[in-house]
C-alpha positions in Angstrom: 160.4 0.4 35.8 157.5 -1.1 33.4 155.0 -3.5 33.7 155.8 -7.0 34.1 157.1 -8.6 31.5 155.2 -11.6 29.7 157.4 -14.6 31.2 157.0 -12.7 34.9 153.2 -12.3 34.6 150.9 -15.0 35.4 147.4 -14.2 34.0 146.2 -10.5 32.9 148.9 -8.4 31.5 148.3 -5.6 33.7 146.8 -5.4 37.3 145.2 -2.3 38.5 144.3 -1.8 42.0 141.2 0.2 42.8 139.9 1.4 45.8 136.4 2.5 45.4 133.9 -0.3 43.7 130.5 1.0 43.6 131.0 5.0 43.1 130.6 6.2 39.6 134.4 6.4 38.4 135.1 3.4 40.2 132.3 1.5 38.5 133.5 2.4 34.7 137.2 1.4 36.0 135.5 -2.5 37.0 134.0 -2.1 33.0 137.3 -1.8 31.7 138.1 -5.3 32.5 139.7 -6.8 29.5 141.9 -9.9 28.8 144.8 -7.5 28.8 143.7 -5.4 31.8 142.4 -7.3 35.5 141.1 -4.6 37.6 140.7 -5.3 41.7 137.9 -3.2 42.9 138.2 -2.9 46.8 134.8 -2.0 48.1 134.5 -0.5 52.5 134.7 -4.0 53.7 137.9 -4.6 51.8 140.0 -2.0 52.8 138.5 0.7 54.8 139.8 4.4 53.9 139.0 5.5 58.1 142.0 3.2 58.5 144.7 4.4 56.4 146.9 0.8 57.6 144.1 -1.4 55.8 144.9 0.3 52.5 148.7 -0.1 52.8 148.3 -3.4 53.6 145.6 -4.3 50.9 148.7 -3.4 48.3 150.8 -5.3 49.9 148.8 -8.6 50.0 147.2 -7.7 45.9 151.0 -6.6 44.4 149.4 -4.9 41.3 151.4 -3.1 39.1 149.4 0.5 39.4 146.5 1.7 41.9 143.9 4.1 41.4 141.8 5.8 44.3 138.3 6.3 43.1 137.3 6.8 47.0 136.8 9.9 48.6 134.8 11.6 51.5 132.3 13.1 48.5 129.8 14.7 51.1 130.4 17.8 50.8 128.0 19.6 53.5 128.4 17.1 55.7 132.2 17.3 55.3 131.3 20.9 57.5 130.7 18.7 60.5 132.9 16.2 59.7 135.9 17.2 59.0 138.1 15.0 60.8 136.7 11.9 59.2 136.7 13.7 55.7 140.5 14.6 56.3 141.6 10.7 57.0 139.7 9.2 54.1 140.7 12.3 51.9 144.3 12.8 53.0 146.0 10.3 55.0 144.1 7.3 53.3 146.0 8.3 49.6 149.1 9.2 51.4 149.3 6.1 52.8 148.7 4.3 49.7 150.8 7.1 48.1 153.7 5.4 50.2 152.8 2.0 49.7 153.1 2.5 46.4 156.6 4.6 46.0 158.0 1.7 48.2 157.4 -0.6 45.1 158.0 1.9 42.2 154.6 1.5 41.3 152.3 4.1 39.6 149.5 5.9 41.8 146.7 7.6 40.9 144.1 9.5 42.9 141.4 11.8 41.7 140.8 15.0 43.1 138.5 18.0 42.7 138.3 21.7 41.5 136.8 22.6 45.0 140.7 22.8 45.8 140.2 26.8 44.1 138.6 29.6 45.7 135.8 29.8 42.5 136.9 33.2 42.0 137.1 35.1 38.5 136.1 33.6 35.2 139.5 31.9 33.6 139.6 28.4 33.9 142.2 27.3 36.2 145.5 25.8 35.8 147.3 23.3 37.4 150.0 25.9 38.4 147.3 28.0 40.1 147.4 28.9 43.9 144.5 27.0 46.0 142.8 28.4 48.2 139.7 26.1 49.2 136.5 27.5 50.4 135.4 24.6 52.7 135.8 21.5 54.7 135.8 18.9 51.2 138.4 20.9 49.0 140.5 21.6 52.1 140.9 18.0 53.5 141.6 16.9 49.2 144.0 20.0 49.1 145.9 17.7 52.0 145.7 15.1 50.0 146.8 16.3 47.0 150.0 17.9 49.0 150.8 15.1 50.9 150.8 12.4 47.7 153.3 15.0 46.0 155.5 15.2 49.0 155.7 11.4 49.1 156.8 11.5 44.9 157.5 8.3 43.2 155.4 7.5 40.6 152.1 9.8 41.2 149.6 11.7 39.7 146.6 13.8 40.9 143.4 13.8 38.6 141.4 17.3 39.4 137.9 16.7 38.3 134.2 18.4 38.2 130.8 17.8 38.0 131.3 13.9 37.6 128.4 11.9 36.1 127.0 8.7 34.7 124.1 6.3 34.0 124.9 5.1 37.9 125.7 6.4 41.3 123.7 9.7 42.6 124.7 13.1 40.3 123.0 15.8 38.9 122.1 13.9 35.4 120.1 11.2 37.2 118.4 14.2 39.5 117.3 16.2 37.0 115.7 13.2 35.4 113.6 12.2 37.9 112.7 15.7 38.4 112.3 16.4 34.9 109.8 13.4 34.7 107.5 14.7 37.7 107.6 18.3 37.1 106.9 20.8 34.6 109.3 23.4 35.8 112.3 24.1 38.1 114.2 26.2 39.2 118.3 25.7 38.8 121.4 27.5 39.6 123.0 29.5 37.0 125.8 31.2 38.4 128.0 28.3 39.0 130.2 27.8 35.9 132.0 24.3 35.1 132.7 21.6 33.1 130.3 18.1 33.6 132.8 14.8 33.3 131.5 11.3 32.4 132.7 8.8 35.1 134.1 6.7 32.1 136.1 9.3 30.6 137.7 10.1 34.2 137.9 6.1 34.5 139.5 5.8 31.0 141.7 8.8 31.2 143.2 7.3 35.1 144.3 3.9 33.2 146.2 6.0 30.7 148.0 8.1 33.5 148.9 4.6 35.1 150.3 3.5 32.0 152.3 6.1 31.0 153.6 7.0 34.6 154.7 3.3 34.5 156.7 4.2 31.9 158.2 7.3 32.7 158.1 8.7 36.5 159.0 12.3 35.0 155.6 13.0 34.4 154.4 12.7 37.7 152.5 15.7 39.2 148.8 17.6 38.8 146.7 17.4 36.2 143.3 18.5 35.1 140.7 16.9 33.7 136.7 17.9 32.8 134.1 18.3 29.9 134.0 20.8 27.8 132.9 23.6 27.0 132.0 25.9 30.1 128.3 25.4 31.2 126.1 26.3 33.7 124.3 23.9 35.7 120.9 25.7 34.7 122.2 25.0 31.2 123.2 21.5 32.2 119.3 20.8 33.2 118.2 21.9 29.8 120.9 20.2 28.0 119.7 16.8 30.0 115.6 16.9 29.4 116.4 18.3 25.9 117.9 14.9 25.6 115.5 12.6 27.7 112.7 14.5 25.3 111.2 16.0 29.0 109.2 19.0 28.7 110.6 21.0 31.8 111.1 24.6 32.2 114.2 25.6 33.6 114.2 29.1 35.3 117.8 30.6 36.6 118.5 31.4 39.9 121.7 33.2 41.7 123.8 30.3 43.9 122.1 32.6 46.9 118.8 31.8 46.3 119.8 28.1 47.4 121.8 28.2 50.0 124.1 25.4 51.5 126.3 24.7 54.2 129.0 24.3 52.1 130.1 27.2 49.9 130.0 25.9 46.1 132.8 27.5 43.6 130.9 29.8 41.5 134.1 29.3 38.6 134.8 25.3 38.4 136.5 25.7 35.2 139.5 23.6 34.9 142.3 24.1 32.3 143.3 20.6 30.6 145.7 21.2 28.1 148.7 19.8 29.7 146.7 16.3 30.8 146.4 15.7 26.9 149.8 17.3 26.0 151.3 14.7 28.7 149.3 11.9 28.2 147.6 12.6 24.5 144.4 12.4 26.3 141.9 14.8 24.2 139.2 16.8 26.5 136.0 15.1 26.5 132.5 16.8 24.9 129.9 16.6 27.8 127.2 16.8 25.3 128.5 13.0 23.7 129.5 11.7 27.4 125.6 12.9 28.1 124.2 11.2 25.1 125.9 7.5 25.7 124.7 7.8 29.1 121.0 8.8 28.4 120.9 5.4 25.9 122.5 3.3 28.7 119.9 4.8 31.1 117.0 4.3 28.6 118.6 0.7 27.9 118.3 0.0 31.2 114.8 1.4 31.6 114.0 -0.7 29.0 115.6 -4.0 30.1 118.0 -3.5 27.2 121.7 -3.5 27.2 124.4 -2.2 24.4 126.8 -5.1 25.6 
């Protein structure tokens, strides 16, 4: 199976399907738009992951040629409570796409998380590695994850961490408004990991689409983060060093603030076989930080790079 050739296609060479539209990756997948790319965004009222059917039935009536699930159940404490609406949208929302898709031998992608490890030790984890989630969020993506493998077809699962980007809520747009009304804070230092852009995750999903297209052998787990290893303390300083904000940052243990949700103290993920696979090289945080400090200061400024 490939894409559709020319004289079968009738406008964009290639249609991605997207559920998500306004969360960070799955507002850099709607940039990617291009006269050889048309990307479907499918926002709640469009296909509704509570109701696994909707999404089946949203691929049926769209027929792309690859989807991508940029949704998820992302509330992590309140995923404690919650658990049961956290496991449909996070499980049986991308297994039923998962299906949908292997019935037309179509490539699937969904993103996943590195809350799906215990957050022991200090290696970064491999794809091979046993799970063993910690909580309510990275058990109910752990049933995702094993329930899009058991369907097969064309799949792959995109483990991520620490996702950010000049839109959306994350800890790049916190510590910036933070930054700008304080002189000091105190940040968590014993949680290791590795920050992502939202449109490297975005970019890196279209190339798994692609390639799975073209061969279903490659189907499986993969990893995917910013490099190298950072702190979140280290993070902070990283982002009002580049914002030009004079803020102290002070380290504190994980214990000092404490959550309903246990956080992995090692989110370190291991990507060497994503760009082996795919040729996808692991992204620098500090440049993926950089472009989206101009794009927030362009939009402060009523500016655009576009």
């Amino acid at each position: 199976m490939c894409w559709r050739s020319k004289a079968q296609r009738k406008g964009p060479r290639v249609h991605i399907l997207v559920f998500g539209y306004n969360g960070q990756v799955a507002t850099d997948l709607r940039a990617l738009a291009a006269e050889d790319l048309k990307i479907t965004a499918l926002d709640r009222d469009a296909a509704d992951l509570t109701d696994p059917a909707a999404c089946t039935a949203a691929i049926a009536a769209h027929a792309p040629d690859a989807v991508i699930n940029a949704a998820a159940y992302t509330a992590v404490d309140r995923a404690e409570e919650d658990e049961a609406t956290a496991q449909i949208v996070n499980a049986d929302a991308p297994v039923a796409m998962a299906q949908a898709c292997a019935a037309l031998d179509i490539p699937f992608v969904t993103i996943s998380t590195d809350y799906v490890f215990s957050g022991a030790g200090h290696v970064a984890w491999t794809p091979q590695d046993q799970p063993d989630p910690q909580g309510a969020y990275g058990r109910t993506k752990l049933a995702g994850e094993q329930g899009v493998a058991h369907v097969g077809g064309r799949w792959a699962v995109l483990r991520t961490s620490w996702v950010f980007s000049a839109h959306g809520t994350n800890f790049v747009k916190t510590m910036l408004q933070l930054g700008a009304e304080r002189d000091a804070l105190k940040v968590v230092s014993d949680q290791i990991g590795g920050p992502t852009g939202a449109a490297e995750i975005a970019a890196a999903c279209v190339v798994i689409a692609r390639k799975l297209s073209q061969d279903a052998d490659v189907a499986g787990i993969y990893h995917f983060s910013g490099a190298p290893a950072t702190s979140w303390a280290d993070f902070a300083r990283a982002i009002f060093a580049g914002a030009g904000l004079d803020c102290a940052v002070t380290d504190i243990p994980s214990s000092a603030y404490p959550t309903p949700a246990k956080r992995p103290l090692n989110s370190w993920i291991e990507c060497s076989a994503t760009t082996a696979t795919f040729g996808i090289p692991q992204p620098q945080w500090q440049n993926s930080l950089t472009a989206i400090l101009t794009q927030l200061s362009q939009q402060q400024n009523g500016t655009s790079s576009s």
